[in-house]
Backbone as CSV, one residue per row, in Angstrom:
resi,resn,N_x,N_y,N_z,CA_x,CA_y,CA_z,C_x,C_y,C_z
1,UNK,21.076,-143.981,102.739,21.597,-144.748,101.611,22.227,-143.807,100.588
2,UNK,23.100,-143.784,100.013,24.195,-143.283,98.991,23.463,-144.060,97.817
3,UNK,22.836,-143.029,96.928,22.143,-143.836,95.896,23.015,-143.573,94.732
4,UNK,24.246,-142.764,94.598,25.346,-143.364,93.578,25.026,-142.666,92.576
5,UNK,24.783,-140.768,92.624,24.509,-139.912,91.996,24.736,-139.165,91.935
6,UNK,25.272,-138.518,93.146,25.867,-137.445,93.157,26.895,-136.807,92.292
7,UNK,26.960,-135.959,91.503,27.826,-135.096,90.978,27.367,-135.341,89.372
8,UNK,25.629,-135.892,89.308,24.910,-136.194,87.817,24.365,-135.228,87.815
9,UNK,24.030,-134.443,86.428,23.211,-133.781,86.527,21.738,-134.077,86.437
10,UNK,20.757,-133.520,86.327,19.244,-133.558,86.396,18.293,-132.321,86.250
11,UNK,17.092,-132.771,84.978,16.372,-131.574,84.598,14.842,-132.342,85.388
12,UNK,14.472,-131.309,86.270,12.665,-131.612,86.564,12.383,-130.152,86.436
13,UNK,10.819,-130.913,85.363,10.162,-129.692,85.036,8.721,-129.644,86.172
14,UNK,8.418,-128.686,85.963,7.322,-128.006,87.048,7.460,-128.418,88.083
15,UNK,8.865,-128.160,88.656,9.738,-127.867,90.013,9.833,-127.125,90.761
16,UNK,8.576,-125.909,90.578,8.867,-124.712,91.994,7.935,-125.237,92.777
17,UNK,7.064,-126.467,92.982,6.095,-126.253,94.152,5.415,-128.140,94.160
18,UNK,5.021,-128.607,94.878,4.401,-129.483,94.608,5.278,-131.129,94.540
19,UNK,4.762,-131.783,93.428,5.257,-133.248,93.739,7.070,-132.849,92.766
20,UNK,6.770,-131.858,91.788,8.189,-131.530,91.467,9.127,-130.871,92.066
21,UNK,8.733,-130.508,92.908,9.387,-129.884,93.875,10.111,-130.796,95.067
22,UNK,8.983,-131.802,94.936,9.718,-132.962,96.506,11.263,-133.820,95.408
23,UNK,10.685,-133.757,94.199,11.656,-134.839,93.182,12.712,-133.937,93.566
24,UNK,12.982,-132.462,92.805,13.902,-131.628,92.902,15.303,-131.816,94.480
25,UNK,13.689,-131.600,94.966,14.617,-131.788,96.463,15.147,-132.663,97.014
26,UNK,14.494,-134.082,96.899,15.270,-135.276,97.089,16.507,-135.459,95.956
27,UNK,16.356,-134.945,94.516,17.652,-135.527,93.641,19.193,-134.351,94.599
28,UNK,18.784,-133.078,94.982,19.682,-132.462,95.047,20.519,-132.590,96.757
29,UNK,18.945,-133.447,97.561,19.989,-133.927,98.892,20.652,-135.072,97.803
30,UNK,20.850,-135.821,97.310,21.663,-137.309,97.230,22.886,-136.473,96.051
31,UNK,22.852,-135.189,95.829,23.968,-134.193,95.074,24.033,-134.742,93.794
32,UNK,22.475,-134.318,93.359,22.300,-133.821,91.908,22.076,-132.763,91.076
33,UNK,23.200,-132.225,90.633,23.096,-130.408,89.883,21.967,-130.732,89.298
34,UNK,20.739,-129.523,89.237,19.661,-129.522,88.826,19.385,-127.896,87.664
35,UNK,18.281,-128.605,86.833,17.882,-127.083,85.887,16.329,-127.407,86.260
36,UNK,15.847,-126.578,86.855,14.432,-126.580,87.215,13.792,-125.675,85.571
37,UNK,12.639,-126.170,85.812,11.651,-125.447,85.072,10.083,-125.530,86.044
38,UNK,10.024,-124.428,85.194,8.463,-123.871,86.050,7.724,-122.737,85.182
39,UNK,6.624,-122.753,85.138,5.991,-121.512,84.768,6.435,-120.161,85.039
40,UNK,5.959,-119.974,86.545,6.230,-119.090,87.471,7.455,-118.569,87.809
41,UNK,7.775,-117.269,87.118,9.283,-117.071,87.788,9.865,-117.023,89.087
42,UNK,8.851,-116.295,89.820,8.537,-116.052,90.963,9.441,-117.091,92.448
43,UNK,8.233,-118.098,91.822,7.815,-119.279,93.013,9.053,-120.386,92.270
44,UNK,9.647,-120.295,91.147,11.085,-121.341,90.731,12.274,-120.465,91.413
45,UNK,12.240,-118.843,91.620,13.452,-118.239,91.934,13.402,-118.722,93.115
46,UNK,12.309,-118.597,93.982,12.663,-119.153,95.302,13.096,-120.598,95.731
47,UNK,12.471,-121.380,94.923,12.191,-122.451,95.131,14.052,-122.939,95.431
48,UNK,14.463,-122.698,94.041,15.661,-122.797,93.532,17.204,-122.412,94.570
49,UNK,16.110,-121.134,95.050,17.374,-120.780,96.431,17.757,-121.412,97.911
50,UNK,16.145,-121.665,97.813,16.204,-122.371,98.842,17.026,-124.108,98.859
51,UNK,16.765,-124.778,97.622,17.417,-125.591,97.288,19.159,-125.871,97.390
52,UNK,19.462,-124.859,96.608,20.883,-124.044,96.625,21.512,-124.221,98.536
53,UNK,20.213,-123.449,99.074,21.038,-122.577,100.584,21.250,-124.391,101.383
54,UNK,20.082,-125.261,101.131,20.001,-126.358,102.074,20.756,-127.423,101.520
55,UNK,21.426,-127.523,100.192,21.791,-129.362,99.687,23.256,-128.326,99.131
56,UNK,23.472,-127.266,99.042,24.959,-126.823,98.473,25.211,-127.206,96.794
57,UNK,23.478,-127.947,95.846,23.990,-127.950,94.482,23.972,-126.806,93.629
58,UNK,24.440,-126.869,92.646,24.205,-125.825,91.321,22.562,-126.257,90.976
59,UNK,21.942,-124.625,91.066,20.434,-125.144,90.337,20.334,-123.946,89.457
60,UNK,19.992,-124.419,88.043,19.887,-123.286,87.055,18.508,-123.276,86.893
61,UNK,17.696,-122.444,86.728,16.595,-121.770,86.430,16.159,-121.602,85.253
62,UNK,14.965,-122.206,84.404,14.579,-121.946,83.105,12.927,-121.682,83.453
63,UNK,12.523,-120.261,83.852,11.076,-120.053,83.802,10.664,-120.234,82.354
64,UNK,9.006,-120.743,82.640,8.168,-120.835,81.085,7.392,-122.004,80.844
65,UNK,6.875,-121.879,80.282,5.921,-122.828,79.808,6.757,-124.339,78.235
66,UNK,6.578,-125.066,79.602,7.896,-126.228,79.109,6.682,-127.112,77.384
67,UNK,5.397,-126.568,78.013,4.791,-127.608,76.442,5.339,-126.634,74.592
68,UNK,5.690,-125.599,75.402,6.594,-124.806,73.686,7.718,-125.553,73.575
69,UNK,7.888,-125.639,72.327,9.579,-125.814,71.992,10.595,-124.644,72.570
70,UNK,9.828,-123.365,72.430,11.328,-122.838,72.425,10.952,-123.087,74.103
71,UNK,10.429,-123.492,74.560,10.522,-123.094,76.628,12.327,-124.805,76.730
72,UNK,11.316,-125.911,75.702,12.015,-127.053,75.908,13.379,-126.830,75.586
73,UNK,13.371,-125.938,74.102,15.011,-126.068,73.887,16.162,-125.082,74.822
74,UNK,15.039,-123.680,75.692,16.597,-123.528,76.193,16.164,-124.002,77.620
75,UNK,15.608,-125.094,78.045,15.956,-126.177,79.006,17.540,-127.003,78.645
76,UNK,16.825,-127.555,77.788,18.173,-128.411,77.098,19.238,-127.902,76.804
77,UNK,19.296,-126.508,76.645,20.390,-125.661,76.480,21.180,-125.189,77.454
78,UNK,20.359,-125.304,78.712,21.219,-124.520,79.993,21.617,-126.434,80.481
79,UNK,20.583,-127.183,80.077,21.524,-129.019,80.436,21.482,-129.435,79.501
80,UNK,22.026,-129.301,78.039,22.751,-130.117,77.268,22.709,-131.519,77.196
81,UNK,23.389,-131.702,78.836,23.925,-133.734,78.131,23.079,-134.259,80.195
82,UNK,21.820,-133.912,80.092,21.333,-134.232,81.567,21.272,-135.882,81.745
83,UNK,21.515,-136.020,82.976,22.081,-138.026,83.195,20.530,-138.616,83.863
84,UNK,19.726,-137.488,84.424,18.531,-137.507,84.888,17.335,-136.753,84.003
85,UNK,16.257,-137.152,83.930,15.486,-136.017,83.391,13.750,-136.843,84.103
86,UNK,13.384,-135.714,84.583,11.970,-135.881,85.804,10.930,-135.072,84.887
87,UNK,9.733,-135.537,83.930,9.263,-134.865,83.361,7.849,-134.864,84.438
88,UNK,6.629,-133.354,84.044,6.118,-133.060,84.919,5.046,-132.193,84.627
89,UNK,3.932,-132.284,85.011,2.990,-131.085,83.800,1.856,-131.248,85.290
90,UNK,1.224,-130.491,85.331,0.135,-130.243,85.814,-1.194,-130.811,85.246
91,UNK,-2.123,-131.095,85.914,-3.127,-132.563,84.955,-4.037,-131.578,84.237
92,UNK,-5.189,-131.652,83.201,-6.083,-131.056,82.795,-7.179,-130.922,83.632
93,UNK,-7.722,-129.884,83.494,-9.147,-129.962,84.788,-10.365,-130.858,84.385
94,UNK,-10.975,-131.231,85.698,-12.117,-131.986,85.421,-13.619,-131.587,85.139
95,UNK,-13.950,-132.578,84.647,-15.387,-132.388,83.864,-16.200,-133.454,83.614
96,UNK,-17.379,-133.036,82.093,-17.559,-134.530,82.201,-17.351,-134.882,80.593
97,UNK,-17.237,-135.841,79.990,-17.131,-136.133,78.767,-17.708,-135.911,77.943
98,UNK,-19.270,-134.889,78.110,-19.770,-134.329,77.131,-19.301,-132.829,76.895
99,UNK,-18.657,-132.359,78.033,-18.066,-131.151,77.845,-17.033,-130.437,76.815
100,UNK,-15.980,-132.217,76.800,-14.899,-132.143,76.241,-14.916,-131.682,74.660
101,UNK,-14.330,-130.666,74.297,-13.616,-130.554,72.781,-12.658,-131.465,72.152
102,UNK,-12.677,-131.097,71.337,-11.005,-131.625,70.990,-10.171,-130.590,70.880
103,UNK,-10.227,-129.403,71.017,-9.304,-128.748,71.449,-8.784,-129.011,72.939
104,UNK,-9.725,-129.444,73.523,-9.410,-129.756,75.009,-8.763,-131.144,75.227
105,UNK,-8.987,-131.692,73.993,-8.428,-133.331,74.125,-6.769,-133.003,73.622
106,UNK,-6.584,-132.243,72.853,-5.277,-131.311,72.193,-4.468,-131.026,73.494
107,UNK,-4.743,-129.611,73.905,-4.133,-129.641,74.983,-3.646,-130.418,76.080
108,UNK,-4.848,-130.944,77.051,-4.456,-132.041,77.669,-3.078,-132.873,76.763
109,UNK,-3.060,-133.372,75.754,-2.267,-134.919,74.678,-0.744,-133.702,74.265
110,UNK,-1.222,-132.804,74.673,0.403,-131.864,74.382,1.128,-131.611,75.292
111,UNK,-0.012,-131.446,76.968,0.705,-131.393,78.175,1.491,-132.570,78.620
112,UNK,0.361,-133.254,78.792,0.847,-134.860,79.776,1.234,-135.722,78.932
113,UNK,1.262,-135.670,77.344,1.836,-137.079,76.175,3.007,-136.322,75.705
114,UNK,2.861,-135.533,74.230,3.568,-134.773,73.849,4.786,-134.050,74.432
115,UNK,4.828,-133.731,75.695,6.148,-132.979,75.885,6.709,-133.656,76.616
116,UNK,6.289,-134.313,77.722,6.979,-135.070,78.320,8.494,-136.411,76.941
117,UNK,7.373,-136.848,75.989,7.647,-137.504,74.569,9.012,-136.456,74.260
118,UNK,8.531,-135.490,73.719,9.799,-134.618,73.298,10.873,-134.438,74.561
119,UNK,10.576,-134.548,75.456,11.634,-133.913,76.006,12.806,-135.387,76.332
120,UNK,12.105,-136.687,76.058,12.875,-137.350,76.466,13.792,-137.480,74.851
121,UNK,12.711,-137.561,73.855,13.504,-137.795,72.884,14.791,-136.652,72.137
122,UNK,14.713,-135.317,73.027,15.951,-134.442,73.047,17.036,-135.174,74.452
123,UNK,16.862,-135.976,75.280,17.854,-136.507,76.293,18.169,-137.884,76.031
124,UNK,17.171,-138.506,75.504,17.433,-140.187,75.535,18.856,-140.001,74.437
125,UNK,19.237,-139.597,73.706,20.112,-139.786,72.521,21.802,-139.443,73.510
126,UNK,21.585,-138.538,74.030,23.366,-138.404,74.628,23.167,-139.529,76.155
127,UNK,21.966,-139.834,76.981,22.531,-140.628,77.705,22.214,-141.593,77.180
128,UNK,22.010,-142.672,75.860,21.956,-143.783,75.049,23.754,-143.478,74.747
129,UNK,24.319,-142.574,74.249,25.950,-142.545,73.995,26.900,-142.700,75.243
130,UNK,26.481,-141.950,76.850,27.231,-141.954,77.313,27.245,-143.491,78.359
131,UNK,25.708,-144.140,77.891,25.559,-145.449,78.911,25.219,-145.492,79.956
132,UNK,24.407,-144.392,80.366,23.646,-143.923,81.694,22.718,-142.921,81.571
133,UNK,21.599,-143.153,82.101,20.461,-142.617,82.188,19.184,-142.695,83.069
134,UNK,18.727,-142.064,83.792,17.506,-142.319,84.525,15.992,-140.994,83.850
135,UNK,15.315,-141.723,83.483,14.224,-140.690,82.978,12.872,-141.469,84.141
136,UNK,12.276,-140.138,84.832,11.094,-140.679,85.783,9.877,-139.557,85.204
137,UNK,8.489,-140.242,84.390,7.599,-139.027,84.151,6.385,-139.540,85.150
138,UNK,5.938,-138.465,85.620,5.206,-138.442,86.591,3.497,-138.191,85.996
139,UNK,3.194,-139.316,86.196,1.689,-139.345,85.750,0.517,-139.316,86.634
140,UNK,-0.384,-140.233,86.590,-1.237,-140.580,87.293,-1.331,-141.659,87.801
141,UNK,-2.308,-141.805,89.031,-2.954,-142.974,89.498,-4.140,-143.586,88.746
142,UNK,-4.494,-142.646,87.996,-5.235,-143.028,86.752,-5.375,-143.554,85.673
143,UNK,-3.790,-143.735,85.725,-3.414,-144.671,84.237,-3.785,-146.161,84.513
144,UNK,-3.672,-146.670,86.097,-4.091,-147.570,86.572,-5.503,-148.281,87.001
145,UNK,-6.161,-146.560,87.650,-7.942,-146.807,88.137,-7.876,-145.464,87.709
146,UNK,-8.706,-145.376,86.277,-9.444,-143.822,85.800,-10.259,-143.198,86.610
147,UNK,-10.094,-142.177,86.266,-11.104,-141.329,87.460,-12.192,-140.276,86.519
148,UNK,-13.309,-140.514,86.683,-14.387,-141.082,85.729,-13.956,-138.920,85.578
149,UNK,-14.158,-138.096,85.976,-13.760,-136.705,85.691,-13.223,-136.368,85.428
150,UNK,-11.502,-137.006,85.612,-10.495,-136.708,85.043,-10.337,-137.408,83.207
151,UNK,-11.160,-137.307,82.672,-10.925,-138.018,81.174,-9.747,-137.602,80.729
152,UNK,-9.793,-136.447,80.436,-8.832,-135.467,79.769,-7.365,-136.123,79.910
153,UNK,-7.440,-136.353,81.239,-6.162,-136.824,81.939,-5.919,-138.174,81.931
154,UNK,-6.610,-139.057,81.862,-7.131,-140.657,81.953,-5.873,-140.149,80.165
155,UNK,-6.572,-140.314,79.265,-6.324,-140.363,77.982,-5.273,-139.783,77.453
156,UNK,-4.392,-138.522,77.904,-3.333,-138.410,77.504,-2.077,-139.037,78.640
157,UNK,-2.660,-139.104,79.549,-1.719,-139.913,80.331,-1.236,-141.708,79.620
158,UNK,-2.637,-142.080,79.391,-2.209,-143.488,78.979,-1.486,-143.596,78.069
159,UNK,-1.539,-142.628,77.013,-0.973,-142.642,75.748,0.568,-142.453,75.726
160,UNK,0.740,-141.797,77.299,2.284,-141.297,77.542,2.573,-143.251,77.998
161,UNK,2.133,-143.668,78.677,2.316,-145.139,79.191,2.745,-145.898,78.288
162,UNK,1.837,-145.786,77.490,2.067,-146.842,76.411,3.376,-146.495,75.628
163,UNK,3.850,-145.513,75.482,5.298,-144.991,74.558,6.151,-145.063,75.231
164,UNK,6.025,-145.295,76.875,7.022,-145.578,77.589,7.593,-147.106,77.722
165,UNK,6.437,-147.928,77.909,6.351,-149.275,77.531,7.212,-150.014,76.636
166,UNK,7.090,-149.283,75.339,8.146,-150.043,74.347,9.361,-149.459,74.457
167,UNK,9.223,-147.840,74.798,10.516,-147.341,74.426,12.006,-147.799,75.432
168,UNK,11.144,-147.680,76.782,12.135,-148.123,77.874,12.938,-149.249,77.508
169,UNK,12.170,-150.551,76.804,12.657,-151.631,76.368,13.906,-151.438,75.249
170,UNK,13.811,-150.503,74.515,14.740,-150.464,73.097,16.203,-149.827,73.829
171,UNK,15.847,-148.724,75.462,17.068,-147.857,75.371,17.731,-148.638,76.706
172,UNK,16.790,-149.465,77.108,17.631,-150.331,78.312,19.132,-150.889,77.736
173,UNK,19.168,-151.197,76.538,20.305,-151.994,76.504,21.492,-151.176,76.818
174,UNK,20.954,-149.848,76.213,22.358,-148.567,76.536,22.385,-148.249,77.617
175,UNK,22.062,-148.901,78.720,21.986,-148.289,80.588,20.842,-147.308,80.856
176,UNK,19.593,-147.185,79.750,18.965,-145.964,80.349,17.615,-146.390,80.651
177,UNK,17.652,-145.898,81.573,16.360,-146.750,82.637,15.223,-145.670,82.672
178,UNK,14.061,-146.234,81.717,12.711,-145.160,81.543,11.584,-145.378,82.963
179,UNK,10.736,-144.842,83.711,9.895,-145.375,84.571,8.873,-144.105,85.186
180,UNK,7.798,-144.941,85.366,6.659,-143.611,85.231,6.366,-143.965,87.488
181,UNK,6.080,-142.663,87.309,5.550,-142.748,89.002,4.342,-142.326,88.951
182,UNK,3.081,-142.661,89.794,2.015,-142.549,89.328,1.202,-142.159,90.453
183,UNK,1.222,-140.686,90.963,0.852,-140.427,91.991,-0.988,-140.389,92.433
184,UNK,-1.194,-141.035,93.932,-2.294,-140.624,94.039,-2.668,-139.348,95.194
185,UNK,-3.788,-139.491,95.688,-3.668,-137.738,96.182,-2.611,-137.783,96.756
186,UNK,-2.215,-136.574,96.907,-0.798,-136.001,97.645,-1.198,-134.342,98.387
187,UNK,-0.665,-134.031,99.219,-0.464,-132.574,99.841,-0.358,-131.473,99.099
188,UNK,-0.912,-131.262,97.719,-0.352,-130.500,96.838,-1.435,-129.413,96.028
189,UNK,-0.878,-128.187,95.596,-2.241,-127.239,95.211,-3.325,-128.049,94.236
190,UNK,-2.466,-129.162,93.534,-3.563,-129.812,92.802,-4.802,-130.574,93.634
191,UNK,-4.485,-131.165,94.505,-5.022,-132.063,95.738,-6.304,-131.066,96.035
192,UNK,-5.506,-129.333,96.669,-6.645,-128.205,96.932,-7.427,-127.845,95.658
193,UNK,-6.945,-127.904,94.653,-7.979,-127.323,93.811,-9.064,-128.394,93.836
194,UNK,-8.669,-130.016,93.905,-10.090,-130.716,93.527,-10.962,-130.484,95.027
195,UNK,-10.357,-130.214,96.122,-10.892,-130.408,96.760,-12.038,-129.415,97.167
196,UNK,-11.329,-128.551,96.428,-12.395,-127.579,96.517,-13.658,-127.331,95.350
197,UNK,-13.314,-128.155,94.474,-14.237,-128.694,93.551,-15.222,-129.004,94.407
198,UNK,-15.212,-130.088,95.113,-15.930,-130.632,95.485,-16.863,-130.435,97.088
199,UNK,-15.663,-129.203,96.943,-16.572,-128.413,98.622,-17.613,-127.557,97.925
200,UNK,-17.458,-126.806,97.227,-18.249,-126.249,95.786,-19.448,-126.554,95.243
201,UNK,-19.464,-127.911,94.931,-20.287,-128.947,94.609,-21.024,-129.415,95.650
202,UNK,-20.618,-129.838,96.372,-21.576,-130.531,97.469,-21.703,-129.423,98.563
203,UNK,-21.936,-128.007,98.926,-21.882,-127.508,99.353,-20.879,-127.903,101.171
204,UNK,-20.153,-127.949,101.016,-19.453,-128.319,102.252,-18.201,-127.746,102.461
205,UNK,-17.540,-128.095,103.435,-16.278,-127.432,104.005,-15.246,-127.705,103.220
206,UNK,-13.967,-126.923,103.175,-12.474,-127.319,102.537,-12.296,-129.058,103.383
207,UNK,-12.503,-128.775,104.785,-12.137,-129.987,105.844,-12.753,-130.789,105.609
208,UNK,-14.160,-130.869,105.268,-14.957,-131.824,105.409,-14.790,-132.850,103.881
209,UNK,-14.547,-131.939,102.616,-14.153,-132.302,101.689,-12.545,-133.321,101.842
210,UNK,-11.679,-132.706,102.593,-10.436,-133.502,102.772,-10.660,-134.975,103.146
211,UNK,-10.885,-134.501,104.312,-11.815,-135.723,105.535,-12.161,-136.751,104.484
212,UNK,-13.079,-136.491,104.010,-13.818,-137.512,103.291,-12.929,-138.255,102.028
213,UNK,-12.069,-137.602,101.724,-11.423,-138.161,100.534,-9.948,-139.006,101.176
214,UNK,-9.671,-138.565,102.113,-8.269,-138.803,102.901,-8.906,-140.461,103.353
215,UNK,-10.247,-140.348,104.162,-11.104,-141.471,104.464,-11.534,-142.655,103.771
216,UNK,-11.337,-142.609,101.956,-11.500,-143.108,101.099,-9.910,-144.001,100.558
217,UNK,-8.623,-143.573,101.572,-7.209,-143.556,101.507,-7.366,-145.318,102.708
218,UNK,-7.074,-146.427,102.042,-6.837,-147.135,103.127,-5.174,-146.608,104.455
219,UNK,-4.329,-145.682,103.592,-3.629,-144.714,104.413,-3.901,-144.035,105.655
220,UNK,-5.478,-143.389,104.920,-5.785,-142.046,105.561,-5.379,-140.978,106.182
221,UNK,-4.549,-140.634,104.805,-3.603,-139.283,104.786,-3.605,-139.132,103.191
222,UNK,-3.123,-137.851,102.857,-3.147,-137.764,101.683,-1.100,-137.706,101.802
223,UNK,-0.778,-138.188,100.874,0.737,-138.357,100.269,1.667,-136.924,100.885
224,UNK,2.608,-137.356,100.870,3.976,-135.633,101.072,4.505,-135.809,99.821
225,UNK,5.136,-134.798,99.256,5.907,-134.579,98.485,7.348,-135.266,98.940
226,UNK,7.448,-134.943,100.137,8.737,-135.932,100.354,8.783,-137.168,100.132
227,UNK,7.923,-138.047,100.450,8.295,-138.932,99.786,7.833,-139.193,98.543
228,UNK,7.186,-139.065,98.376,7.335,-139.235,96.607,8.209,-138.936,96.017
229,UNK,9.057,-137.811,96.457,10.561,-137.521,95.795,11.037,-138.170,95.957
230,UNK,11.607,-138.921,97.411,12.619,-140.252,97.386,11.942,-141.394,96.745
231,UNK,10.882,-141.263,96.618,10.528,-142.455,95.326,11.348,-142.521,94.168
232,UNK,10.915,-141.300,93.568,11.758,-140.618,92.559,13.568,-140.862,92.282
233,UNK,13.795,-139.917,93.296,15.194,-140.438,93.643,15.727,-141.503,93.552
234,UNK,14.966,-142.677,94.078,15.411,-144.078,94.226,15.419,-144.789,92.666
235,UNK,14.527,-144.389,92.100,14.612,-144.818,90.686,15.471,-144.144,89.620
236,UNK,16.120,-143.122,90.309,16.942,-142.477,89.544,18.419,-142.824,89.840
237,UNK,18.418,-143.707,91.224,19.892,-143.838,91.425,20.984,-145.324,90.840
238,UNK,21.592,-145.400,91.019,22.399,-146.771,90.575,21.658,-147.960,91.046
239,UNK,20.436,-148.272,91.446,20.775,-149.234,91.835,18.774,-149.581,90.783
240,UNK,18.204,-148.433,90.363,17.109,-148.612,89.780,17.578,-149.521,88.331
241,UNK,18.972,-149.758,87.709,19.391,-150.241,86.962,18.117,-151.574,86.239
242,UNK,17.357,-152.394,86.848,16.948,-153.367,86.224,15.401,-153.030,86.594
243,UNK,14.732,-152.089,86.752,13.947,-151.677,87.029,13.598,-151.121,85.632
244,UNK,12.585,-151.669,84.721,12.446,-151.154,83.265,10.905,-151.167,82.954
245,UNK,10.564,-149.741,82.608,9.051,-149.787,81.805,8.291,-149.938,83.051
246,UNK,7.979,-149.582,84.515,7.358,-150.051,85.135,6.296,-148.631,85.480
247,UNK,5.362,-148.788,86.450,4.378,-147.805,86.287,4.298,-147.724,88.122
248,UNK,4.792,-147.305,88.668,4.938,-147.317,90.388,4.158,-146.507,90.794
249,UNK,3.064,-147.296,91.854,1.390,-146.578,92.602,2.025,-146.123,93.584
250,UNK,1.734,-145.112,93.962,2.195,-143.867,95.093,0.386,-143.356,95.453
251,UNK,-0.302,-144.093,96.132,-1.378,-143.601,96.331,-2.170,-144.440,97.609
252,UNK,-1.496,-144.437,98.845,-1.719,-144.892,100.102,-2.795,-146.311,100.016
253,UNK,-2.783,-146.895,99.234,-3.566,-148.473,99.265,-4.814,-148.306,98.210
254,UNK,-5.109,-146.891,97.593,-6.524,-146.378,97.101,-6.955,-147.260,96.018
255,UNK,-5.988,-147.643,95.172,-6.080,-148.815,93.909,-6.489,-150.317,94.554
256,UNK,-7.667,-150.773,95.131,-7.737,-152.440,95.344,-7.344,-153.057,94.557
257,UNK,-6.135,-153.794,94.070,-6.102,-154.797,92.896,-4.981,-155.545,93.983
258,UNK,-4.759,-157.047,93.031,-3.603,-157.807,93.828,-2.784,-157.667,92.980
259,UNK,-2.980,-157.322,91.738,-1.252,-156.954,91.098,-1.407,-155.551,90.465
């Protein structure tokens, strides 16, 4: 399918590895010039080349830590007037709710609320002028069914939901289409780190830990990055147009609800 994008540009942040990485890669097969961001210089230089060698787009490179301003502004500086923007943070680690600070409630509400917030409100303003826009922030499956460890994440995630909620509504009229993807486990170092939480914890295997959680998947598999990127993709292309404020489960059947 020709999703009616090619030659837009597009910023996804924490794009060298993981579920930003599948977005990256699906916007730049359907030929979307991309500005990655990532922590890691390292693992974005590659990431980035490899991107480059296989889809033939322009991908500019902004290593750093995207929750600073200055990491955000020379994002926006190397894409200016971006027609896409894929926001993206890594979740807070788990615990239990007596653990939590509020410095820890801070962080978390600056990673997953706060910047994602800023970064749209430095893009929503030129694609509100030019009448096109796709913004996709990538949250949780938790905003939907909390996950009693992940608080940290439960709570600044929702808070990102809820600002998406009204806001999507105010910038729809100018063509710009806001929408959250809400991944559940997936193939990804985050996936290994809990899992090894919990091999840790219950004294047991990396496998046996998978097993058991993959088993808990009416799927029973944990997610690819590929598709979740053409998730992504798809909501980013011409045709996501009436698709507004919505919160899309990417988590193999794991949420029981009927709506």
């Amino acid at each position: 399918m020709d999703l009616g994008i090619k030659g837009r540009s597009g910023i996804v942040t924490a794009a060298s590895k993981g579920l930003g990485r599948g977005c990256a890669e699906a916007l730049a097969e359907a030929g979307v010039a991309l500005t990655l961001n990532a922590r890691g210089a390292e693992a974005l230089e590659a990431t980035a080349a490899e991107i480059r060698e296989r889809y033939g787009v322009t991908v500019t490179t902004v290593a750093g830590d995207i929750t600073t301003e200055a990491v955000r502004a020379e994002v926006m500086a190397a894409c200016p007037a971006p027609d896409i923007l894929v926001t993206n943070a890594g979740g807070p680690p788990p615990g239990m709710w007596s653990d939590w600070s509020r410095d820890d409630f801070i962080k978390a509400i600056d990673s997953n609320m706060l910047t994602p917030i800023a970064l749209m409100q430095a893009a929503l303003p030129g694609m509100m002028e030019r009448g096109w826009g796709r913004v996709v922030n990538i949250t949780s499956q938790s905003v939907k069914s909390p996950i009693a460890a992940l608080g940290l994440s439960n709570s600044a995630r929702a808070g990102l939901t809820g600002f998406v909620a009204g806001t999507s509504r105010q910038v729809a009229p100018s063509g710009v289409v806001i929408n959250n993807l809400l991944p559940g486990i997936h193939d990804t170092d985050r996936a290994a780190s809990l899992d090894a939480g919990v091999m840790k914890a219950e004294g047991i295997s990396r496998e046996e830990a998978r097993d058991r959680r993959a088993a808990a998947i009416p799927a029973r598999r944990y997610g690819t990055p590929a598709e979740f990127g053409a998730a992504c993709a798809f909501l980013c292309s011409q045709y996501a147009g009436f698709i507004i404020g919505q919160n899309l489960l990417l988590d193999g059947g794991a949420l029981n609800s009927t709506l």
